[in-house]
C-alpha positions as CSV (number, residue, x, y, z in Angstrom):
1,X,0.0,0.0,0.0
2,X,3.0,2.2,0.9
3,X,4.4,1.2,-2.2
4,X,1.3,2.1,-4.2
5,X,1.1,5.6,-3.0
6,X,4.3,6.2,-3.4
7,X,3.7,5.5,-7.4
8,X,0.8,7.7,-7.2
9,X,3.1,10.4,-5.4
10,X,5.6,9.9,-8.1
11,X,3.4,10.5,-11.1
12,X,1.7,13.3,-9.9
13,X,4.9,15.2,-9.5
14,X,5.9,13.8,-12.5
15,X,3.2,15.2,-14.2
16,X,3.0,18.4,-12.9
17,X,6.4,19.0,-14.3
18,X,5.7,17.8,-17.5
19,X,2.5,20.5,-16.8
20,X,5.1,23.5,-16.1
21,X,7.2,22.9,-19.1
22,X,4.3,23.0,-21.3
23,X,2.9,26.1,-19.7
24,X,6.6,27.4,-20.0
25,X,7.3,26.8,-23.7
26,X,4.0,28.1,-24.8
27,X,4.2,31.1,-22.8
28,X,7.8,31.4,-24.3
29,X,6.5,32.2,-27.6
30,X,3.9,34.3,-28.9
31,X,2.1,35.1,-32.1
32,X,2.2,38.6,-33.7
33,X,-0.5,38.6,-36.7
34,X,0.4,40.3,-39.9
35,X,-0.6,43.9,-39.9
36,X,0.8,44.4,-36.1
37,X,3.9,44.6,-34.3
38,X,4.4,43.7,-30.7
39,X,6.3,45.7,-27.6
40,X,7.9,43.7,-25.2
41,X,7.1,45.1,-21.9
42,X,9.1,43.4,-18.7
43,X,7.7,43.8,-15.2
44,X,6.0,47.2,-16.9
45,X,8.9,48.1,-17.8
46,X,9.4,48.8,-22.1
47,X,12.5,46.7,-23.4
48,X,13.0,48.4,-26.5
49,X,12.5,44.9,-28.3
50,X,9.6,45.4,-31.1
51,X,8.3,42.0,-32.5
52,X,7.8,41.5,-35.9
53,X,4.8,39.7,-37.6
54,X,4.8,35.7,-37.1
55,X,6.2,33.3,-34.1
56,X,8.6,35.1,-31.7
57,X,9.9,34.5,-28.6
58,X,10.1,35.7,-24.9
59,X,10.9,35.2,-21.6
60,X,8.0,33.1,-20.1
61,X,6.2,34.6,-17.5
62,X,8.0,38.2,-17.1
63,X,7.5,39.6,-20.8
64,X,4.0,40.4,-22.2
65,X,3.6,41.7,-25.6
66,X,1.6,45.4,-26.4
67,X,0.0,45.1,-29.9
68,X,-0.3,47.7,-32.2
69,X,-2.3,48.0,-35.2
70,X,0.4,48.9,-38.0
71,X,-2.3,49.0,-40.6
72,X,-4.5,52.3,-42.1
73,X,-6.9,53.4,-39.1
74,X,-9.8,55.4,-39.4
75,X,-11.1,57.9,-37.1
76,X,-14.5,59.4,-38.7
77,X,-17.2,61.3,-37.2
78,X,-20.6,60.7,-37.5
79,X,-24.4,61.7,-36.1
80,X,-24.0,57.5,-35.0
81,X,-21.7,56.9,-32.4
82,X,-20.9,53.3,-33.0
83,X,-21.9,52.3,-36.5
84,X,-19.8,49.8,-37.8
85,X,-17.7,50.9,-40.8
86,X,-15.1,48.4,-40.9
87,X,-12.1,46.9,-39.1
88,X,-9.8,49.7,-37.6
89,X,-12.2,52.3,-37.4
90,X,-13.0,54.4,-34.1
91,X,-16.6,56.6,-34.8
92,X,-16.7,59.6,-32.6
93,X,-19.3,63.0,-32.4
94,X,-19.0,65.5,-35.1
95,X,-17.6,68.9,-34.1
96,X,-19.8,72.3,-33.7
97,X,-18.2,75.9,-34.4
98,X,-19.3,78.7,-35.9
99,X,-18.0,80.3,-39.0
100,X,-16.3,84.2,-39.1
101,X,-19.5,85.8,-39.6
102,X,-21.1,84.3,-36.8
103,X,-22.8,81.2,-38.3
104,X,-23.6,78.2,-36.5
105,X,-21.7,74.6,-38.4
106,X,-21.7,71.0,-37.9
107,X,-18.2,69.7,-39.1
108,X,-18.0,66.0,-39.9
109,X,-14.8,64.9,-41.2
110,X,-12.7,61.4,-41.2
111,X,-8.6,61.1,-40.6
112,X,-7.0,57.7,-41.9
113,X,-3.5,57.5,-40.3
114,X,-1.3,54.5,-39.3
115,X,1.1,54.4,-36.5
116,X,4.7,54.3,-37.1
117,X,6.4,51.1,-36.5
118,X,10.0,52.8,-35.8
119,X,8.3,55.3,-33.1
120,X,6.3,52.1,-30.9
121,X,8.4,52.7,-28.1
122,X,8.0,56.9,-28.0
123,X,4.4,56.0,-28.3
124,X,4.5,53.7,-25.5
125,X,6.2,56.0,-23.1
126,X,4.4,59.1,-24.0
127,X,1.0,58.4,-25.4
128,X,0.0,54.4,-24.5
129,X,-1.8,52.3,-26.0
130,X,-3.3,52.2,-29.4
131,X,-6.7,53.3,-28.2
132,X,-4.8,55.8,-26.4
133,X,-3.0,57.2,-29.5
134,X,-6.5,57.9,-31.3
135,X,-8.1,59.6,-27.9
136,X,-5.2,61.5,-27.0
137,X,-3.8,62.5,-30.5
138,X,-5.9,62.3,-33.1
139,X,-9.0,63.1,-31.8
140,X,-7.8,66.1,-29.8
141,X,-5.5,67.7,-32.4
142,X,-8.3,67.2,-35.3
143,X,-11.2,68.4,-33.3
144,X,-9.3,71.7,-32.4
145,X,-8.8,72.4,-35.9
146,X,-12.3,71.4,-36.5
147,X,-13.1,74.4,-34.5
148,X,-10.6,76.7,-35.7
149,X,-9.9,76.4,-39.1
150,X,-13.7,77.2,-40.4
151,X,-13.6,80.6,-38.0
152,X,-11.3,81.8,-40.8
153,X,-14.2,81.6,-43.4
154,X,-17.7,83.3,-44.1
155,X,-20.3,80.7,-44.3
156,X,-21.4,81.7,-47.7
157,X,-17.5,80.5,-48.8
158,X,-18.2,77.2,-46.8
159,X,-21.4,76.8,-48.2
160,X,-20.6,77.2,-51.7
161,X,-17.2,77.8,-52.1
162,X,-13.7,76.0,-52.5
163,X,-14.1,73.4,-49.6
164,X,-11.3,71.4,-51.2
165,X,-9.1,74.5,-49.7
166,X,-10.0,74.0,-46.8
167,X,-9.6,70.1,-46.3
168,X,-6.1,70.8,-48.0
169,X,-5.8,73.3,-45.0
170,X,-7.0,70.8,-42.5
171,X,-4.3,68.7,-43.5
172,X,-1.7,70.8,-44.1
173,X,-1.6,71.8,-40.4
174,X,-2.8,68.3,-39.1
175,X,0.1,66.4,-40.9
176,X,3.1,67.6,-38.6
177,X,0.8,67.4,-35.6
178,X,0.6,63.7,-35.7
179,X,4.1,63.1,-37.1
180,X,5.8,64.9,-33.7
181,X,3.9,61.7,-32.0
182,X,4.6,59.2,-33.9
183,X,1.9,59.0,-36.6
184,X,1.8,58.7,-40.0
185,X,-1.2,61.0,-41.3
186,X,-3.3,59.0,-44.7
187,X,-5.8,61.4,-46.0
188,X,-7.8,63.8,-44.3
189,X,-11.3,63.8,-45.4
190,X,-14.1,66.9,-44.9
191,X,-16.8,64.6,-45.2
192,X,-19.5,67.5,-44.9
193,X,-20.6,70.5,-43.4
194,X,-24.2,71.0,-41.9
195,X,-25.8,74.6,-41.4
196,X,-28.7,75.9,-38.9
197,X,-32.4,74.9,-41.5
198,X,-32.9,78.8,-41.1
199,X,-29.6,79.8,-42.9
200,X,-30.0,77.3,-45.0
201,X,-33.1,78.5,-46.0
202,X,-32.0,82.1,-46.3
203,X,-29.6,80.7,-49.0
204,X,-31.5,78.8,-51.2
205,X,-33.9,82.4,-51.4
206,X,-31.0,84.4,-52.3
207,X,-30.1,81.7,-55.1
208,X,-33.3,81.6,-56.2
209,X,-33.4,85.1,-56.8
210,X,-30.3,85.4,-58.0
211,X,-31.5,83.4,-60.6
212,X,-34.6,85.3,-61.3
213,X,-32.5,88.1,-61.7
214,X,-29.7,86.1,-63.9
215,X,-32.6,85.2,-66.1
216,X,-33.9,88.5,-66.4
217,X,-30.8,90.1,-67.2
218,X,-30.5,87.5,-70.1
219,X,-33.8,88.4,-71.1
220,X,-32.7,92.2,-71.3
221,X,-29.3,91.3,-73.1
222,X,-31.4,89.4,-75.6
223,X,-33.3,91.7,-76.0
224,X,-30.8,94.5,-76.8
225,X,-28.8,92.0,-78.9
226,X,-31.8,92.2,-81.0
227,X,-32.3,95.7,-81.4
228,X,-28.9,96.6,-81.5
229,X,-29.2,93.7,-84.7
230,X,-31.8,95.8,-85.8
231,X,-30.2,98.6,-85.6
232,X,-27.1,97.6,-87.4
233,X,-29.0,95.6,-89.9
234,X,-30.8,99.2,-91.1
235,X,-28.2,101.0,-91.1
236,X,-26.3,98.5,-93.8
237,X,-29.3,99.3,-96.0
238,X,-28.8,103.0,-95.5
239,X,-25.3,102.6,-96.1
240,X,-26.2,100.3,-99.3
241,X,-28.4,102.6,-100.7
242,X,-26.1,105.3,-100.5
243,X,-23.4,103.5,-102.2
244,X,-25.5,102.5,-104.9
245,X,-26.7,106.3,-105.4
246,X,-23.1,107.3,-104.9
247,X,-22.4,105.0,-107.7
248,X,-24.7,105.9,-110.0
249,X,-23.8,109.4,-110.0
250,X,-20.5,108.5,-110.6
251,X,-20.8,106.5,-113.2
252,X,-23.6,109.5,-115.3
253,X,-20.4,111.9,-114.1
254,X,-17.9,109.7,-116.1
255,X,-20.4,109.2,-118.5
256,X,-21.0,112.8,-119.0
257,X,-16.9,113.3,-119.1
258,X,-16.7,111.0,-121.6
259,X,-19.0,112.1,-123.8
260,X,-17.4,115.6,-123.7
261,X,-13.9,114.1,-124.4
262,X,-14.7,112.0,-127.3
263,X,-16.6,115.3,-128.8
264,X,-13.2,117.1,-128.2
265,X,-11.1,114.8,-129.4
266,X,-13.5,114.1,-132.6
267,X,-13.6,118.1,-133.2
268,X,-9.2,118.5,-132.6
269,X,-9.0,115.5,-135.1
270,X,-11.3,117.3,-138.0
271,X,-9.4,120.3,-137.2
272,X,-5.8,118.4,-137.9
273,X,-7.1,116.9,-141.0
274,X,-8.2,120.0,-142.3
275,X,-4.8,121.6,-141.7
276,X,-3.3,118.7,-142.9
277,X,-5.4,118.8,-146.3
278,X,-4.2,122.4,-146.9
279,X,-0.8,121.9,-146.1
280,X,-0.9,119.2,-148.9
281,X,-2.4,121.0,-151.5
282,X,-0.2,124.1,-151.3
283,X,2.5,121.6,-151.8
284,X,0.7,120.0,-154.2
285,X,-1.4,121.7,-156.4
286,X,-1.7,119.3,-159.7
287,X,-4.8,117.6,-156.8
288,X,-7.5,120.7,-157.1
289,X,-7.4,120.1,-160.8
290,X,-7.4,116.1,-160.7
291,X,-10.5,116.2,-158.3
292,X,-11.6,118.8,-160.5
293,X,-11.7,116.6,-163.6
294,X,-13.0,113.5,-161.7
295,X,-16.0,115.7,-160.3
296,X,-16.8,116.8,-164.2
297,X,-17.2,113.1,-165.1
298,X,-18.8,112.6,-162.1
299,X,-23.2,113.4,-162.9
300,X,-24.0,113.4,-159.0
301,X,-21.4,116.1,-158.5
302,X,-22.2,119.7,-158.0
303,X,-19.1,121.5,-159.0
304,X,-19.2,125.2,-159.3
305,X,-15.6,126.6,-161.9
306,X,-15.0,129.3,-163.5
307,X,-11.5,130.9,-165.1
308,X,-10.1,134.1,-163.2
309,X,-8.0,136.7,-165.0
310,X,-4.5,135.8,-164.0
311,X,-1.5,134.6,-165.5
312,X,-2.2,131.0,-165.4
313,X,-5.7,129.3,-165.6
314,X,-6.7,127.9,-161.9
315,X,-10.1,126.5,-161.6
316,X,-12.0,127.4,-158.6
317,X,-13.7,124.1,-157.3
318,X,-16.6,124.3,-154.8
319,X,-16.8,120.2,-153.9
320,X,-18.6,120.6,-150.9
321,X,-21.9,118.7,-151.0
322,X,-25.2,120.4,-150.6
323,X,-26.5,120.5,-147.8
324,X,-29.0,122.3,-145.8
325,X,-29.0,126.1,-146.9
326,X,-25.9,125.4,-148.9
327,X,-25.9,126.9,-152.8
328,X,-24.5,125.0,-155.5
């Protein structure tokens, strides 16, 4: 009987070591999923060790591991409090300010950002935990400039003006914010901006007349278009007509010139053959007596002759035709 519970003794122990060195080398290793890294913390204190994504290993029973999320995060606000998005995303309230005119807003925005892998251990000592890093960092430094930044601008410019200039605002001054602790700004994203239903209201009026008068103008331009059309188009038919007269009395005037000229030139040249004609008979005066002959023989010819008392005989020829009031 001694024997027996000796055995029993024997395996207990037995077992129970066999227990501890299981518990030992499992603790001694630990699984870091893809996506995360681990910090190695010992007896709360941070070891500097960061492990990497798969099986790693550590002292069993005095090292624990603090995972971090090394993937995109998303910290969006939203009306909901709670609605799921998807993995990695913390919801939060939207932010209320008023604009430089006085106006109340509703700013709902989201800020995807990943923590830095190299900076886990400044995080650690100065910030925490991951749920810490989007409570203490992005959600305070965002929500500040969620209440500054639009106090710059009238709400009619947030209303219907550039908002992409003022996301790009948002983060250009939210970037180095998060990069002094140890995070990696994504994107920042001005999701929308509500305004009080009476303002709103008071908009949509002024665009609506706005547009009456826009529509009205175009009427009134149209209209002038078409008179000044009108206008223009009458005073090419004036102008037409008064070329057309203009060129017609132009064209009598150069008629009338001409006319003139080719009498002139038709008198100078009867003149020139008449002084030519004489010039050739004093030179040459064996013609008077030919034509004188060839008018004798001639029955249709009037020729008046006669003989004068000089030394030589010279007929006198008269060989101009009658005419009216003319004598033979």
């Amino acid at each position: 009987m001694p024997r027996r519970s000796a055995t029993i003794g024997t395996t207990i122990i037995v077992g129970a070591i066999v227990l501890f060195a299981l518990i030992t080398l499992t603790s001694s290793y630990t699984q870091v999923k893809y996506g995360t890294v681990g910090m190695v913390t010992r007896f709360g204190r941070i070891t500097n060790r960061i492990m990497t994504p798969g099986l790693n290993w550590k002292a069993p029973f005095v090292d624990k591991v603090v995972i971090y999320r090394t993937q995109e995060l998303i910290y969006v606000t939203e009306e909901e409090v709670g609605f799921e998005e998807g993995p990695g995303t913390y919801t939060d309230y939207p932010t209320d300010t008023t604009t430089a005119d006085g106006q109340q807003i509703t700013v709902k925005y989201s800020v995807r950002f990943r923590i830095d892998p190299e900076k886990i251990t400044q995080i650690a000592n100065e910030i925490g935990r991951e749920e810490d890093v989007v409570d203490k960092v992005i959600k305070f430094h965002s929500r500040i400039l969620a209440r500054n930044i639009p106090k710059e601008y009238e709400a009619l410019d947030l209303y219907t003006g550039n908002i992409q200039q003022v996301q790009d605002q948002f983060e250009e001054q939210l970037r180095p914010l998060l990069e002094a602790k140890g995070v990696k700004l994504e994107a920042f994203g001005l999701r929308k901006i509500d305004f009080q239903d009476d303002y709103v209201q008071a908009i949509e009026q002024k665009q609506i007349e706005a547009e009456n008068v826009t529509t009205e103008s175009h009427r009134a331009e149209q209209a002038r278009w078409r008179a000044q059309s009108a206008i223009e188009e009458a005073k090419g038919e004036a102008q037409a007509t008064i070329e057309n007269a203009r060129g017609d009395a132009e064209r009598i005037k150069l008629l009338a010139v001409g006319n003139a000229d080719r009498i002139k030139l038709i008198a100078e040249a009867e003149a020139e053959a008449i002084l030519l004609k004489g010039e050739i008979l004093k030179q040459y005066p064996e013609i008077i007596q030919l034509e004188f002959v060839n008018a004798l023989q001639n029955p249709d010819s009037r020729v008046s002759w006669g003989i004068m008392p000089q030394e030589s005989v010279l007929p006198f020829l008269n060989i101009t035709p009658e005419g009216p009031g003319g004598t033979r």
